[in-house]
TORFIMAR-356621 format. One line per 10 residues: number of its first residue (from 1); for each residue x, y, z of C-alpha. Coordinates in nm, 3 decimals. Example, Ala and Ser with C-alpha at 12.3 -4.5 7.8 and 13.67 -1.06 7.14 Angstrom:
! residues 2
1	1.230 -0.450 0.780; 1.367 -0.106 0.714 .
//
This chain:
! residues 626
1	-1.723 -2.633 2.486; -1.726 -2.943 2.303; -1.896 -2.780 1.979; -1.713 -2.468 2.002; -1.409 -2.660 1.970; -1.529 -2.903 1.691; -1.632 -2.593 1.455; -1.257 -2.429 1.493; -1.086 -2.756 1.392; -1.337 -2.751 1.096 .
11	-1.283 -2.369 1.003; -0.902 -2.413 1.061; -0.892 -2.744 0.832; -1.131 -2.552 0.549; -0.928 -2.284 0.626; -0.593 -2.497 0.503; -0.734 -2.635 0.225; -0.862 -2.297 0.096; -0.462 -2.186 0.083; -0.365 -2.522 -0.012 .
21	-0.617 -2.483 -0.386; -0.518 -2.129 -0.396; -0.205 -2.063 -0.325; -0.029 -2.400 -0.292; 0.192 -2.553 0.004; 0.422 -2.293 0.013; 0.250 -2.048 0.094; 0.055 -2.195 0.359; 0.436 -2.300 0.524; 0.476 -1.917 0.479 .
31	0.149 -1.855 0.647; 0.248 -2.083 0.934; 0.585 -1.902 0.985; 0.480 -1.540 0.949; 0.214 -1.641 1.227; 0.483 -1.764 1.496; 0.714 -1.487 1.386; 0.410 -1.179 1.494; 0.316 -1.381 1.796; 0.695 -1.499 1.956 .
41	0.848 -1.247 1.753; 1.119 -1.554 1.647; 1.190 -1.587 1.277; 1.120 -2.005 1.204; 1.175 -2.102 0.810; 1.209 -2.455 0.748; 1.528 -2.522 0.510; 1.319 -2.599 0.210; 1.125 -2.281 0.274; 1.442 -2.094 0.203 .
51	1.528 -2.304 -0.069; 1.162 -2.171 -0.251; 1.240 -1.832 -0.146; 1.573 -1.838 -0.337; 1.451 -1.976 -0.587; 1.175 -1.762 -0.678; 1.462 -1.441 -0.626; 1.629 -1.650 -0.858; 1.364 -1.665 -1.122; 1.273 -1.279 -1.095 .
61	1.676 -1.235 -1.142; 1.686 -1.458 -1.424; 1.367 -1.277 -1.597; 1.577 -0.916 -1.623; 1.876 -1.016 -1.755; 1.831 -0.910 -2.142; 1.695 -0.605 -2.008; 1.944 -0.556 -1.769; 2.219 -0.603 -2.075; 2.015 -0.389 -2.296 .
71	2.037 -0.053 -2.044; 2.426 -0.116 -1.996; 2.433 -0.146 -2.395; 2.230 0.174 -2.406; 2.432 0.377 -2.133; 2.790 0.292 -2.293; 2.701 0.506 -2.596; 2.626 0.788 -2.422; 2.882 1.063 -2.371; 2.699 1.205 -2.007 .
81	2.608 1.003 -1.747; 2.528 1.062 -1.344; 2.737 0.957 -1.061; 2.598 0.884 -0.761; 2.746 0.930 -0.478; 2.666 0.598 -0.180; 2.688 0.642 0.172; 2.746 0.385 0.416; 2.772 0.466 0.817; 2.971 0.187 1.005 .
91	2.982 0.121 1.344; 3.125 -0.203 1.528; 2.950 -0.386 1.165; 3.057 -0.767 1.163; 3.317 -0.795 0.966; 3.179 -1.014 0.704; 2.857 -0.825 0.670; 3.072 -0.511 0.582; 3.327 -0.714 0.334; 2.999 -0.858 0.167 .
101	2.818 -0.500 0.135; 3.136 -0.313 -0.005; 3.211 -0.574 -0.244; 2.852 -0.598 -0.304; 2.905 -0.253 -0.443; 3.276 -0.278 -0.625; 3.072 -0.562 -0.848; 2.837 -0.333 -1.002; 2.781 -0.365 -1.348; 2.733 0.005 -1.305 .
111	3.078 0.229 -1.239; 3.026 0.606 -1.213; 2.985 0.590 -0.857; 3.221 0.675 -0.534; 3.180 0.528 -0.206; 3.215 0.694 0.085; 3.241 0.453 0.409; 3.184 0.691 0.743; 3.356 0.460 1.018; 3.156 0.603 1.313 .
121	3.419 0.607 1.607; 3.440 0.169 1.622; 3.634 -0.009 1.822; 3.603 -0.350 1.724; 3.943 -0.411 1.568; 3.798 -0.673 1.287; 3.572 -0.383 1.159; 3.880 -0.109 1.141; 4.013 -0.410 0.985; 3.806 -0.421 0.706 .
131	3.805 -0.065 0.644; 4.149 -0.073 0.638; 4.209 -0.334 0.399; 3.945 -0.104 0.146; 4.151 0.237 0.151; 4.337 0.232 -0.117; 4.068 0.137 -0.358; 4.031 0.431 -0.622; 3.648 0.489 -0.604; 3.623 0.445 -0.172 .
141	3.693 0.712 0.085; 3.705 0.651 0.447; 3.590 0.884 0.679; 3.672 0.888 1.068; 3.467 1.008 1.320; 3.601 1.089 1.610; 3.318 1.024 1.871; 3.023 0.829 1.769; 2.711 1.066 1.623; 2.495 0.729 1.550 .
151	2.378 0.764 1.216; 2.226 1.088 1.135; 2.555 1.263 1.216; 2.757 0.982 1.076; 2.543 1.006 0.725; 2.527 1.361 0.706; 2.934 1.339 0.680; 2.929 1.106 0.435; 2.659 1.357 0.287; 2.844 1.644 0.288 .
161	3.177 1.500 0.182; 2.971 1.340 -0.164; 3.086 1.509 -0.480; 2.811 1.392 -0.692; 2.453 1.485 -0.734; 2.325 1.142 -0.589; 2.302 0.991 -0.311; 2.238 0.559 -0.246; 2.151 0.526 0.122; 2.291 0.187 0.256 .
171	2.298 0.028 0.540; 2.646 -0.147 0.663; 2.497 -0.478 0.674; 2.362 -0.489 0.343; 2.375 -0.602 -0.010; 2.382 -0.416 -0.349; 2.251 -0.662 -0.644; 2.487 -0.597 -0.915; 2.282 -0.402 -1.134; 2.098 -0.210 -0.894 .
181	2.329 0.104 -0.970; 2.261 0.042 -1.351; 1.866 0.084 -1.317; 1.918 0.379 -1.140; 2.110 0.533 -1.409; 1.856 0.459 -1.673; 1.595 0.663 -1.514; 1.795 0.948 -1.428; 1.916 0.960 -1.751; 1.498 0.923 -1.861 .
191	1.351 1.199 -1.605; 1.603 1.512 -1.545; 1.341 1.616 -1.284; 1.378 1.317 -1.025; 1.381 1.411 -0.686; 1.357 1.055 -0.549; 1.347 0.668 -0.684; 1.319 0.372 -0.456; 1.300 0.007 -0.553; 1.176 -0.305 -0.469 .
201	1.400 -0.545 -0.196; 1.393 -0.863 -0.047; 1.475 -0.974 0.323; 1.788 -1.189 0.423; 1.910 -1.363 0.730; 2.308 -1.401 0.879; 2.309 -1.661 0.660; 2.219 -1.462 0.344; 1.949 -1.653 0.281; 1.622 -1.510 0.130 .
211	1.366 -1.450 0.387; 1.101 -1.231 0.177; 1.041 -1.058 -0.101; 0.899 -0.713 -0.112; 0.758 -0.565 -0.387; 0.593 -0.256 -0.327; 0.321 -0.019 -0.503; 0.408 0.320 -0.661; 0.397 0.622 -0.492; 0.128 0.608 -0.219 .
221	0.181 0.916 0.019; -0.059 0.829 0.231; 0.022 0.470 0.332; 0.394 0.614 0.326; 0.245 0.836 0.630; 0.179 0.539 0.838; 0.488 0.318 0.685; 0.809 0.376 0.555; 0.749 0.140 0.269; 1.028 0.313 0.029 .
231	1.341 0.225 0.283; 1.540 0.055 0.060; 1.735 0.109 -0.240; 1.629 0.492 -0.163; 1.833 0.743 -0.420; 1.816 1.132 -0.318; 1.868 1.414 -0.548; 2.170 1.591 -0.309; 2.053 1.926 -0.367; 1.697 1.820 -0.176 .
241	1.848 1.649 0.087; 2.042 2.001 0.159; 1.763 2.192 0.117; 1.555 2.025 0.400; 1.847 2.063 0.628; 1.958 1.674 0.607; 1.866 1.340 0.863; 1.777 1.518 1.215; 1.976 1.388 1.498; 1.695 1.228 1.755 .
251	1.526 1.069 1.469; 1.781 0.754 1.460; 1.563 0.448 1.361; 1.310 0.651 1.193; 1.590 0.898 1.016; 1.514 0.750 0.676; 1.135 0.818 0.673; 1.159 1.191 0.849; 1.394 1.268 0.553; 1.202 1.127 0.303 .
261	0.877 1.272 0.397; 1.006 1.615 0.442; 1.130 1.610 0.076; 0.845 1.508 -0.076; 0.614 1.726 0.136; 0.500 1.937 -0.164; 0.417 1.660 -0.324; 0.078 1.614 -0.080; -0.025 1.934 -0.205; 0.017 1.871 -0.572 .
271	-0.247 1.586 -0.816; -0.152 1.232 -0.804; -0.031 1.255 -1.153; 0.196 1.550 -1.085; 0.439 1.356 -0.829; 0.513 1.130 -1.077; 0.778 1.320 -1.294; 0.979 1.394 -0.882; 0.920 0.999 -0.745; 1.006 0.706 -0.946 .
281	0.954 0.326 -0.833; 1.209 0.077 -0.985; 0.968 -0.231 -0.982; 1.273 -0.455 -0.920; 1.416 -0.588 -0.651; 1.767 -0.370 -0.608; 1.872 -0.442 -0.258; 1.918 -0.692 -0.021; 1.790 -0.557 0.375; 1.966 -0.827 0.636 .
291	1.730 -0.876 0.945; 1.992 -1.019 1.156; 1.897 -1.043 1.500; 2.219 -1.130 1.578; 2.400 -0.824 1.499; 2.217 -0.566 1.663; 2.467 -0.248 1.654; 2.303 0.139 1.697; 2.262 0.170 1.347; 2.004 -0.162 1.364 .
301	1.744 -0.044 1.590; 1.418 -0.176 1.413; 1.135 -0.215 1.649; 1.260 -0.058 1.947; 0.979 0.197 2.163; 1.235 0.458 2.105; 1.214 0.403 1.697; 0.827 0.392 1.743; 0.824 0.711 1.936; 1.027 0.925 1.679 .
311	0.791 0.769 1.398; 0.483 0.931 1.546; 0.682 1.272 1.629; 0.788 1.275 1.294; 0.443 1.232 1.124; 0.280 1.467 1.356; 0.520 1.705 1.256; 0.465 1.657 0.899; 0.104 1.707 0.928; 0.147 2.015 1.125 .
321	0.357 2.178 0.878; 0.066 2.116 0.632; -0.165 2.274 0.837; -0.380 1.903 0.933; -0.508 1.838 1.223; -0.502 1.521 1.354; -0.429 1.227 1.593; -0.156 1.013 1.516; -0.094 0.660 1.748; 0.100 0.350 1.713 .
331	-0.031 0.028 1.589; 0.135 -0.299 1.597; 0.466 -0.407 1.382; 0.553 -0.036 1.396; 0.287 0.122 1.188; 0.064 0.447 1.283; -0.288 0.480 1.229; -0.408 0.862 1.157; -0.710 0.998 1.239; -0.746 1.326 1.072 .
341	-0.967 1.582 1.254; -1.329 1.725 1.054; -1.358 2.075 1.062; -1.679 2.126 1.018; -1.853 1.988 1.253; -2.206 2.015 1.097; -2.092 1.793 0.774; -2.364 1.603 0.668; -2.353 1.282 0.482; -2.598 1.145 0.268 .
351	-2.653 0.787 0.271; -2.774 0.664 -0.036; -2.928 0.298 -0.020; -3.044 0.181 -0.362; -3.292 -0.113 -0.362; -3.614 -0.287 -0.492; -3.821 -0.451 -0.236; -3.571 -0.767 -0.034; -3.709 -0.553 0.271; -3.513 -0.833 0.439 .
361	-3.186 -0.665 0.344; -3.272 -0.311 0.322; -3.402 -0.343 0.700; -3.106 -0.478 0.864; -2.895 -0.205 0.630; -3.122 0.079 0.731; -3.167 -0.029 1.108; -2.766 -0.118 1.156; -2.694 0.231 1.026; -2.879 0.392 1.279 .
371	-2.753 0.168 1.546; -2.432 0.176 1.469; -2.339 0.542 1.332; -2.205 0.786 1.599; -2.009 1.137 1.560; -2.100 1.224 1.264; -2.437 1.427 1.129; -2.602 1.210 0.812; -2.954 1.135 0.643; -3.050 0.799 0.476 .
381	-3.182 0.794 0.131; -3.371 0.504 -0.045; -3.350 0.521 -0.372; -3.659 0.275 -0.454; -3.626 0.115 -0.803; -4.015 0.009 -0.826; -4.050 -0.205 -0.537; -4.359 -0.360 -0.532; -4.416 -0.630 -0.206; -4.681 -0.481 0.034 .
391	-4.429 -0.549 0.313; -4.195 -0.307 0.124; -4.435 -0.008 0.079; -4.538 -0.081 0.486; -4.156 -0.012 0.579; -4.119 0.304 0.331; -4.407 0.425 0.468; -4.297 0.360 0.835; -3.919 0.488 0.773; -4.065 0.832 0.637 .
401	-4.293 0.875 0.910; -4.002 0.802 1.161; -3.857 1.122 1.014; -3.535 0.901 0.992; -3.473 0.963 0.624; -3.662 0.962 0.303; -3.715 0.736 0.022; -3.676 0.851 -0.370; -3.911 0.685 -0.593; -3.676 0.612 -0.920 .
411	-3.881 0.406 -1.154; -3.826 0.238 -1.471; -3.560 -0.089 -1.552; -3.331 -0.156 -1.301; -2.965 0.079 -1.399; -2.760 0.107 -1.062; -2.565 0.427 -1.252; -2.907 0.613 -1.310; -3.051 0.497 -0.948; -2.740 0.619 -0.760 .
421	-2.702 0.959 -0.972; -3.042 1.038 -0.916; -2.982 1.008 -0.547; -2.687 1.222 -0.583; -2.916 1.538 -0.722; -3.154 1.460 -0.395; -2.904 1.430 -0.153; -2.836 1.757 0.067; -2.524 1.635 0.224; -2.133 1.779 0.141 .
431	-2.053 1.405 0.137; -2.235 1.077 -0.055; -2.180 0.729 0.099; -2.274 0.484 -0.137; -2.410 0.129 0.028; -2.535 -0.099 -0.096; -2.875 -0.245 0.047; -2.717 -0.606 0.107; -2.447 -0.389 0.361; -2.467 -0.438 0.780 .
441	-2.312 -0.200 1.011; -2.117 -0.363 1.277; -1.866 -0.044 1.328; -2.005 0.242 1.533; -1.716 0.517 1.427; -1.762 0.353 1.037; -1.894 0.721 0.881; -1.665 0.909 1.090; -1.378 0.730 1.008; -1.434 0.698 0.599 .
451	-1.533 1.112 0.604; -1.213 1.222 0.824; -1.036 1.055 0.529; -1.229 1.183 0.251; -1.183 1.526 0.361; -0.820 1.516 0.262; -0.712 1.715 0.019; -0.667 1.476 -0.317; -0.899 1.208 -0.200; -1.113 1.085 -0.429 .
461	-1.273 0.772 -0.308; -1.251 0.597 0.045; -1.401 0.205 0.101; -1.385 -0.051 0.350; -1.275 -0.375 0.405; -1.611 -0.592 0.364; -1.653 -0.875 0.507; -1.877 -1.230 0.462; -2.139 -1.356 0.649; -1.857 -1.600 0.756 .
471	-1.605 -1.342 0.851; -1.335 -1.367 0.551; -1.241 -1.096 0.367; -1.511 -1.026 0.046; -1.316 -0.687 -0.021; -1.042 -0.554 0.081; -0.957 -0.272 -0.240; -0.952 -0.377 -0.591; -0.664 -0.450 -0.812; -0.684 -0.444 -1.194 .
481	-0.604 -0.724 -1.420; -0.641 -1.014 -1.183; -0.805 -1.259 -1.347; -0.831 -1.074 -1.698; -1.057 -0.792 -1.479; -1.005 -0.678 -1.192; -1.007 -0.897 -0.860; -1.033 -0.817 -0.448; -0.737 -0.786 -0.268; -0.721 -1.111 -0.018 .
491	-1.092 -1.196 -0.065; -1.174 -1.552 0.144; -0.884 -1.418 0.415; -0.965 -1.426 0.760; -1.114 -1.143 0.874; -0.790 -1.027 1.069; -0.539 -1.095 0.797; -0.253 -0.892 0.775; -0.169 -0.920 0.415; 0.151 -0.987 0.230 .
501	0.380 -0.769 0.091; 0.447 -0.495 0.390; 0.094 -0.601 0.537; -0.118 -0.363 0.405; -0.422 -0.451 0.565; -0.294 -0.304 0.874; -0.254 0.110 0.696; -0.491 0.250 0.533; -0.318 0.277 0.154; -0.430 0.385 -0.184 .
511	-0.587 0.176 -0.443; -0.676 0.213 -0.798; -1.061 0.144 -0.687; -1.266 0.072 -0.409; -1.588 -0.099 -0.433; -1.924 0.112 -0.420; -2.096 -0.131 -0.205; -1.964 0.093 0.056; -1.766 0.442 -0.084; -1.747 0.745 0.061 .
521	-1.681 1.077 -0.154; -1.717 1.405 -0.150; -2.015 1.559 -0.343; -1.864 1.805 -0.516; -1.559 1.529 -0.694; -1.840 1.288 -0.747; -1.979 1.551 -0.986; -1.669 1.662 -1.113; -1.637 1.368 -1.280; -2.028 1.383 -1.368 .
531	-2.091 1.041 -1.105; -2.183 0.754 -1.290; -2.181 0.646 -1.668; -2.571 0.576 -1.685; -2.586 0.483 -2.066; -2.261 0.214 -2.106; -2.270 0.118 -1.723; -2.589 0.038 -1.630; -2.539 -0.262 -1.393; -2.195 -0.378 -1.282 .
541	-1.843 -0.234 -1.348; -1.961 0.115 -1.290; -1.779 0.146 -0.983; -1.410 0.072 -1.122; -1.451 0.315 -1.409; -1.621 0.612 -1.144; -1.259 0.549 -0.933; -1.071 0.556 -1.250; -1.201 0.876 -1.363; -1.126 0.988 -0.983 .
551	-0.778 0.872 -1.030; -0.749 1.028 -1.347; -0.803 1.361 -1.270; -0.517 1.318 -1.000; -0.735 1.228 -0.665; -0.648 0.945 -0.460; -0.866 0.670 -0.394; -0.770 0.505 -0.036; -0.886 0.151 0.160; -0.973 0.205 0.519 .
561	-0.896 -0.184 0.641; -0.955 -0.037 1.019; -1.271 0.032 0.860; -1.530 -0.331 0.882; -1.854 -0.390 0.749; -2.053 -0.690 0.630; -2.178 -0.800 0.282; -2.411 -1.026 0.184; -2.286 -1.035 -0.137; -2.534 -0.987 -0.440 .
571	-2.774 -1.095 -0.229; -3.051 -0.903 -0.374; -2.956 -0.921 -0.763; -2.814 -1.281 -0.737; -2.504 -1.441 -0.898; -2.368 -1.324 -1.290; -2.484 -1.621 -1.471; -2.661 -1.680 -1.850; -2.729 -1.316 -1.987; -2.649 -1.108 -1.672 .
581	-2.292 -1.286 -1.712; -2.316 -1.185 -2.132; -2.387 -0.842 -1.979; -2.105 -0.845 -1.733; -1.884 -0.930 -2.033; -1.966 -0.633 -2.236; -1.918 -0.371 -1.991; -1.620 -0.498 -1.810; -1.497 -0.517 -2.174; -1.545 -0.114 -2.220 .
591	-1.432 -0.020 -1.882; -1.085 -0.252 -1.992; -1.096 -0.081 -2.360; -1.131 0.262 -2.201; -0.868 0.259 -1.938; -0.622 0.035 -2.092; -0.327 0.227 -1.922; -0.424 0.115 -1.565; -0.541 -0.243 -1.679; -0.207 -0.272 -1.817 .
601	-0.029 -0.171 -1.570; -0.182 -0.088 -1.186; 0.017 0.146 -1.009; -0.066 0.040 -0.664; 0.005 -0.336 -0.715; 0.347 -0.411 -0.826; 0.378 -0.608 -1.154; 0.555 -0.880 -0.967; 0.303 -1.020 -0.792; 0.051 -1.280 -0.934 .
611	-0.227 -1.166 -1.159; -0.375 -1.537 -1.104; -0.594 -1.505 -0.784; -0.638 -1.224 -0.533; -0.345 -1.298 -0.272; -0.084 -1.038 -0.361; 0.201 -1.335 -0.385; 0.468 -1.281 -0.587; 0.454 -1.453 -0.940; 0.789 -1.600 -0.893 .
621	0.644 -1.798 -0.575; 0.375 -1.912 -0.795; 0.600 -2.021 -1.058; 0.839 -2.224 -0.818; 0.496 -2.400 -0.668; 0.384 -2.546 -0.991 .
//
């Protein structure tokens, strides 16, 4: 008891000072917090904590300002320019919450706008008070309900009653930044067929102080499945929201995402690349989202059962109108984990293994597969790069005669590319899992899990979060540009990390690329894209520019964090040092040169966050730490 004891105070402290070099004391105060918060569910910020927070809003504020002057420039020399229409639904709203959002939006730098405040049959005289004091003000109208709808009905009024072709969905509680309005102009004005735009947003208290910032990824459909990560600032084309028959009544808590997802349903039938002329993502933080515990009216009812409930009716709806089956349940902090149904239930998956002798690896990755792999039908090639230990032949030999699998002699100087693309021509499976031979199974629905999402329509790749020997996180999807390459999400995390930023590592959610040490894809797109580059990717970076070219032809490559494996990192080629490091160079160099559009700019990690290390903080926290 004693030991076990000792050796998590010694994690716990390592564990500190890991955050402490990385990340700096701010974050691990962060760390602390957001851990009380998910286990007593009470939001605990010391004052200085806040202090950092606004400060780092401050600095992202401060760091649009010329560009926030140059679009207002722009937009006063044109002769046509959209109004947009914003709806607010009030019910029983303190009053200074509601004085602080309507001014919030009578200070935009922006003006062609009309606000239309839907008083929702209150009867607390300080919030007809308010709304009194606002109705002679040109640009607001005041609608009274006469029995309370909650706020589909209420919405839909102020819906119907808009006479522009916008709509801004607020909330009565909130806040507008002031030039929120203004950056939604600009790319109207840019893309005249926008369905949708969203931005960024950061968290306040009562207090107005700066809880979080949020800064989310482009538009990832299917992590938007199992969160409603748009929410706020969302802007609607009217003519869609009519179309789809406006927020259902008996959706209220999940209103916003059932809308949302029923307007951009086509869009899960269409390439990757395609969606992005109908959604746009304002990477800026637009709008200010009170969590205010304290002023719970029945327009706030975030993490009720009830809210949970309609968010799995709603998706299983969705999914039902496209014609997928599958199983949709709740998962904690209001997400939904999917688990789409195979329809063919003789798919077979070929497991290619590539290797040259370490039967010490290859042995524990062969012998966990077959442990560990249920429901699903596969066979397990090794692809033998001239192994030549006596030990090594003795298992081949053994593993063929077990009628387990086979082994494919590929000769000649090591070139992963070559190895794994020969395997790809032997394999007799619909679907290729690529692992490599330093992987261990420790997940018996693994195979079943990464193919019911590969399956999808517009999936290109699918990985895993991998794990160390040690249980932190060695991969948990790949970002381009950390680190002047491309770095893993969260890597030396704990194993059960939720991430920052909308925890991602609790949804599976799309990635630019997912490592090959464990990727799943079906046959058929691998050769679409004619698998690996075999003559300028020989050994390392192959498996970024393969997702690239996935993503490039529209398909969707996705992170299964539900998904765990472990990896014994380069265990059998060793560390990149003296001329396998010169080599590394050269062809991370030509997968940069080649795809300079996503190293400049990844769509599924927002430019605000730190390109420094692999933690997904914002830059702005990073600044304020130094």
């Amino acid at each position: 008891m004693k030991d076990k004891l000792f050796y998590k105070i010694k994690f716990l402290i390592q564990k500190i000072f890991f955050i402490l070099n990385q990340e700096g004391f701010f974050r691990l105060v962060q760390r602390i917090s957001a851990s009380i918060r998910f286990r007593t569910k009470v939001r605990f910020f010391p004052d200085w904590v806040y202090q950092k927070h606004q400060e780092a809003f401050n600095k992202h504020i401060e760091a649009r300002k010329l560009e926030s002057k140059e679009i207002l420039r722009k937009v006063a020399n044109l002769d046509s320019l959209p109004y947009l229409s914003i709806i607010i639904p009030v019910y029983n709203t303190n009053p200074d919450f509601l004085k602080r959002a309507i001014d919030s939006v009578l200070n935009s730098t922006y003006k062609n706008w009309e606000l239309i405040l839907v008083n929702d049959a209150s009867i607390e005289a300080k919030t007809l008070e308010v709304l009194n004091n606002y109705k002679n003000q040109k640009q607001i109208k005041i609608l009274h309900r006469k029995e309370n709808g909650h706020i589909c009905n209420a919405t839909n009024d102020g819906i119907r009653e808009a006479g522009y072709d916008w709509i801004v969905f607020m909330d009565h509680d909130d806040v507008l930044l002031q030039d929120a309005l203004l950056y939604i102009a600009d790319q109207i004005i840019k893309n005249k067929d926008l369905w949708l735009l969203y931005s960024d947003e950061a968290y306040i208290d009562h207090k107005d102080r700066i809880i979080e910032l949020f800064f989310k990824p482009d538009w990832s459909p299917e992590r938007f499945r199992r969160q409603n990560y748009i929410n706020h600032l969302t802007v609607i084309r009217k003519e869609k929201i009519i179309e789809v028959g406006f927020l259902r009544p008996g959706f209220e808590g999940s209103q916003d995402h059932d809308l949302v997802i029923r307007i951009l349903e086509k869009l899960y039938k269409t390439k990757h690349f395609e969606s992005e002329k109908y959604i746009y993502h304002v990477s800026k933080i637009l709008y200010l989202w009170r969590i205010d515990n304290q002023n719970q009216s029945s327009f706030s009812q975030k993490n009720t059962q009830s809210t949970r409930n309609t968010s799995r009716k709603l998706v299983l709806e969705h999914l039902n109108r496209l014609g997928v089956e599958a199983e949709v349940e709740l998962q904690p902090i209001d997400f939904l984990d999917i688990k789409y149904r195979i329809k063919n239930s003789s798919t077979l998956v070929s497991i290619l293994i590539p290797t040259r002798d370490r039967i010490d690896l290859v042995k524990t990755c062969v012998e966990s597969i077959i442990q560990h792999t249920n429901g699903i039908n596969y066979e397990i090639l090794i692809l033998d790069n001239d192994s030549k230990e006596p030990e090594t032949i003795s298992y081949f030999n053994e593993f063929e005669n077990s009628k387990k699998g086979r082994v494919i002699k590929i000769p000649g100087e090591f070139n992963y590319s070559y190895i794994n693309n020969r395997g790809a021509e032997e394999a007799e499976g619909d679907y290729l899992c690529l692992l490599n031979n330093d992987i261990e199974i420790i997940q018996n629905d693994w195979l079943e899990r990464m193919i019911e999402m590969a399956s999808q329509e517009g999936i290109g790749a699918v990985g895993a979060k991998l794990l160390y020997p040690n249980d932190t996180i060695q991969h948990a999807g790949i970002v381009l540009g950390i680190n002047n390459w491309a770095g893993h999400s969260f890597r030396g995390y704990k194993k059960d990390f939720m991430g920052y930023g909308g925890n991602p590592l609790l949804v599976a959610h799309e990635c630019s690329a997912v490592t090959a040490a464990c990727l799943v894809v079906k046959k058929s797109v691998f050769f679409e894209v004619k698998g690996f580059d075999e003559l300028n990717l020989k050994v390392s970076c192959n498996d970024v520019d393969l997702n690239l070219r996935f993503l490039d032809l529209g398909y969707r490559n996705i992170l299964l964090p539900n998904v765990v494996l472990y990896h014994h990192e380069s265990a059998s080629r060793g560390h990149e040092v003296g001329e396998k490091y010169e080599r590394f160079l050269k062809e991370s160099n030509f997968v940069k040169e080649k795809w300079k559009k996503y190293f400049s700019r990844d769509p599924f990690y927002n430019e605000n966050l730190t390109m420094a290390n692999e933690s997904h903080s914002p830059k702005y926290v990073a600044e304020v730490n130094k």
